[in-house]
LOKOLTI-752921 format. One line per 8 residues: number of its first residue (from 1); for each residue x, y, z of C-alpha. Coordinates in steps of 0.25 Angstrom, whole numbers, always signed. Example, Ala and Ser with C-alpha at 12.3 -4.5 7.8 and 13.67 -1.06 7.14 Angstrom:
2
1) +49:-18:+31; +55:-4:+29
This chain:
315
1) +0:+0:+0; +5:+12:-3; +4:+26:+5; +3:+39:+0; +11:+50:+5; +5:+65:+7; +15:+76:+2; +18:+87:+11
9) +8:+97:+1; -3:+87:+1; -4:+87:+14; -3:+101:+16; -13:+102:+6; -23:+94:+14; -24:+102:+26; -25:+114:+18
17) -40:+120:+13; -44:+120:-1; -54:+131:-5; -67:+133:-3; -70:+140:-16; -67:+143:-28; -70:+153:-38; -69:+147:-51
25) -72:+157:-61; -75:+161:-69; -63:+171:-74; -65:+187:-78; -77:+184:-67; -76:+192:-55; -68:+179:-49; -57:+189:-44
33) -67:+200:-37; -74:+189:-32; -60:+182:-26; -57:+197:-20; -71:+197:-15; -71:+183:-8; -57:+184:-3; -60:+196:+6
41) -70:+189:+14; -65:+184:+26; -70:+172:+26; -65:+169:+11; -50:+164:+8; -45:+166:-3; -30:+166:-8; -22:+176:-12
49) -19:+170:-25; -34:+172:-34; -31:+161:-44; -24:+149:-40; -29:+140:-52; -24:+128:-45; -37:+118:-48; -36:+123:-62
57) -26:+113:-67; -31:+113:-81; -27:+129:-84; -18:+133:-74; -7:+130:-84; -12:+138:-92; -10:+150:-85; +0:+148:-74
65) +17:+140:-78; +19:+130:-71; +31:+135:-64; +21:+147:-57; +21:+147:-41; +8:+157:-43; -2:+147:-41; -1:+134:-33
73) +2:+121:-41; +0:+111:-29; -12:+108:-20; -4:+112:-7; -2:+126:-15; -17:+128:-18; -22:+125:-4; -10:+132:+2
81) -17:+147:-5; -27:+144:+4; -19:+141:+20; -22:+156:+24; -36:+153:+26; -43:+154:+39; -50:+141:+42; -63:+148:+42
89) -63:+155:+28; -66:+148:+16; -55:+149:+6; -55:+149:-10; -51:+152:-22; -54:+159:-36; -48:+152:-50; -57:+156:-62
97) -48:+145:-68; -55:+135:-62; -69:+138:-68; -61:+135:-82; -53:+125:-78; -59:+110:-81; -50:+104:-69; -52:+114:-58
105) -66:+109:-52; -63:+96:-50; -52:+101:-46; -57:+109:-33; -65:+99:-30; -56:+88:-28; -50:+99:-18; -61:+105:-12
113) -74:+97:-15; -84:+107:-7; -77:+119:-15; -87:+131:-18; -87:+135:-33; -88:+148:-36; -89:+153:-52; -91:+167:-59
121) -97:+166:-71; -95:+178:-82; -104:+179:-96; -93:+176:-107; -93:+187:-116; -89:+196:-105; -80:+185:-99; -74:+181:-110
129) -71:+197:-113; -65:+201:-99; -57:+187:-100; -50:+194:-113; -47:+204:-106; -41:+198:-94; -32:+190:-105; -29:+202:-113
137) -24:+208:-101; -14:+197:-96; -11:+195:-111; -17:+182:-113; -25:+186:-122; -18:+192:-135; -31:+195:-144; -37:+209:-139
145) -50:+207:-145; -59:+199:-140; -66:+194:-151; -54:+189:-157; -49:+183:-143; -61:+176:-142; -62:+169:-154; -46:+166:-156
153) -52:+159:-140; -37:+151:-137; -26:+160:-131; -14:+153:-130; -3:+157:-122; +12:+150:-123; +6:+140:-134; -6:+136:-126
161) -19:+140:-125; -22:+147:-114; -36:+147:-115; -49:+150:-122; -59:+161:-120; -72:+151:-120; -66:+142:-111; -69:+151:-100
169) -83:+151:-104; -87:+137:-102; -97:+140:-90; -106:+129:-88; -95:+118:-91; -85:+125:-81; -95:+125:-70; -100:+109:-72
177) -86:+107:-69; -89:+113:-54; -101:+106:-54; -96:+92:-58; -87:+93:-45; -96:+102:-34; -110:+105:-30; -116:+114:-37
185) -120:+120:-23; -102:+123:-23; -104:+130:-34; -108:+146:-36; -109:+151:-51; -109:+166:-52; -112:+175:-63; -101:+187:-65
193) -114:+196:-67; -119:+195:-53; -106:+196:-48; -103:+209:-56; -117:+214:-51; -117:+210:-37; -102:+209:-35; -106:+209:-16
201) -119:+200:-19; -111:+191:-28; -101:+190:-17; -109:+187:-5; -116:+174:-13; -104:+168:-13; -99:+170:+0; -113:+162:+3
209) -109:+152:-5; -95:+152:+2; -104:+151:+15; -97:+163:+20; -102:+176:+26; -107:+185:+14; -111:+195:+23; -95:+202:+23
217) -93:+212:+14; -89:+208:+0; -77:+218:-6; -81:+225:-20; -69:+220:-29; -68:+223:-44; -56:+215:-50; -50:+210:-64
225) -58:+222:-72; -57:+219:-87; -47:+227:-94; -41:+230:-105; -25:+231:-106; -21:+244:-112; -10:+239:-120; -3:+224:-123
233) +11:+231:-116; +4:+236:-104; -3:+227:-103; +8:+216:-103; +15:+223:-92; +3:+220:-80; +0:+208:-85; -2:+197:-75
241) +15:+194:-75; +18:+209:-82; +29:+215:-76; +20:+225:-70; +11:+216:-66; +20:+210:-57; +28:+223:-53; +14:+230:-50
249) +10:+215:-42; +22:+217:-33; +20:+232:-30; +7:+229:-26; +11:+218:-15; +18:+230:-8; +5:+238:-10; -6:+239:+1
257) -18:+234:-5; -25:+249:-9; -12:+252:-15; -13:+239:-23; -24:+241:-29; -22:+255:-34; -10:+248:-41; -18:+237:-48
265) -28:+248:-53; -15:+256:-59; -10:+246:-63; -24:+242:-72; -26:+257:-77; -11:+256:-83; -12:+244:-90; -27:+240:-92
273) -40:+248:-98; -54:+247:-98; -57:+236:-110; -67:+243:-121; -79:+238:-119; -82:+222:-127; -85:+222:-143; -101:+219:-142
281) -100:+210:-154; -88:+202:-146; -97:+201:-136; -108:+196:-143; -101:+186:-149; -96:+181:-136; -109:+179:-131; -114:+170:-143
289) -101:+162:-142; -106:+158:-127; -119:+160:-128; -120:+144:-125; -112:+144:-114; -121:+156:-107; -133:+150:-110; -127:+134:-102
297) -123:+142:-90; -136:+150:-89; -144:+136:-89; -131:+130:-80; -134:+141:-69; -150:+141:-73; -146:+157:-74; -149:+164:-87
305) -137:+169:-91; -139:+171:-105; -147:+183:-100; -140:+190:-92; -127:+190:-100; -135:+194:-113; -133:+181:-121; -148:+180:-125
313) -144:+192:-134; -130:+184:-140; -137:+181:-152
């Protein structure tokens, strides 16, 4: 008979707590105002690092060399973003990859079967616009118009392809995903409209389904606003590893936080403009190409969705 021998990090990572939620997703959907949002409460943990992927196994890869200490590789490494917890706080996380990815749920729940599921959904059109954005601005994305980015779909980066826009936009079968692993009573599906209209309400439903006090006060916090860079050389320099981007990152550890954010806000105005508003025929055009998908989900969540983001008209 043989005996296996527990290593030093598994055993550390069996005493250690795994989250009690995650928000999923979607990106471009509030997920990082909702992270600020959360995180201030003080019976919410949530880690420092926004983003740790580490359940997405499929597309972290894709974004992050192997050889990066950025984000933890091992399970003792994720569980250890988590050890400055208070017993009595629920602690979690917030990787819109894992809304994408088509191994992160079983994932999670092989690690925390009673995890609660949080997902943002956004209507495409506007997703998929404010996602070429974000990709134009970390000079993902090449291809400034969006009609054209949209169609060419694949972005390849050093010979691989990166991703596609429509993959994002694969709502009802990302979400079946969740629901093949956990109760549908784990799960809170939200809609980017509600949150944008009622940013506290929004707010205070969650921390219900968290089973937390939603009476606290819920911070206002705008974050990640669509922008436009104002040109491909400026631009380059505040990308996310720009020179400075990173020299600006380390000024602003010595700053006190006030200070830090009248950095960031400088720091946008010189290198970022207010996008022109979307071409309406682009737009258009958008909405027919998923006009399927809006109408699955709207009988997914029994919630009419082709209404209220105007697909009925998509003609």
């Amino acid at each position: 008979m043989t005996t296996s021998i527990e290593s030093p990090a598994d055993a550390r990572a069996t005493r250690r707590r795994a989250p009690d939620f995650f928000i999923v997703g979607q990106h471009k959907s509030g997920t990082t105002a909702l992270y600020e949002m959360l995180r201030a409460h003080p019976q919410i943990f949530m880690p420092d690092l926004k983003e740790p992927r580490f359940f997405a196994s499929d597309l972290r890869p894709l974004f992050e060399p192997s050889q990066s200490t950025r984000l933890p590789h091992t399970l003792d490494e994720y569980l250890a973003l988590f050890d400055e917890a208070r017993a009595e706080q629920r602690i979690g996380e917030a990787s819109p990859s894992y809304l994408r990815s088509t191994a992160a749920a079983a994932a999670i729940a092989a690690v925390q079967p009673g995890a609660r599921i949080i997902a943002i959904l956004r209507e495409p059109a506007s997703f998929v616009r404010s996602m070429h954005l974000q990709l134009l601005r970390d000079g993902v994305e090449t291809e400034r118009d969006l009609g054209r980015a949209f169609a060419a779909e694949a972005i390849v980066r050093d010979g691989r392809r990166v991703l596609r826009y429509s993959d994002h936009v694969r709502y009802v079968e990302q979400l079946r995903r969740y629901d093949g692993v956990f109760a549908r009573e784990q799960m809170l599906v939200l809609i980017y409209d509600d949150f944008r209209a009622d940013n506290e309400g929004t707010v205070r439903r969650i921390l219900r389904f968290l089973e937390v006090d939603d009476a606290h006060p819920v911070p206002a916090v705008e974050a990640n606003p669509a922008v436009l860079a104002r040109s491909g050389r400026v631009g380059s320099l505040y990308r996310p590893r720009g020179p400075l981007r990173v020299l600006s990152a380390g000024a602003s550890a010595l700053l006190p936080r006030r200070a830090r954010e009248r950095l960031r806000a400088a720091r946008r105005r010189l290198a970022y403009a207010e996008p022109p508003p979307p071409d309406a025929a682009v737009m258009r055009e958008l909405r027919r190409h998923f006009r399927g998908e809006v109408s699955a989900l709207s009988e997914y969540l029994h919630r009419d969705l082709v209404s209220l983001w105007g697909y009925d008209r998509a003609e």
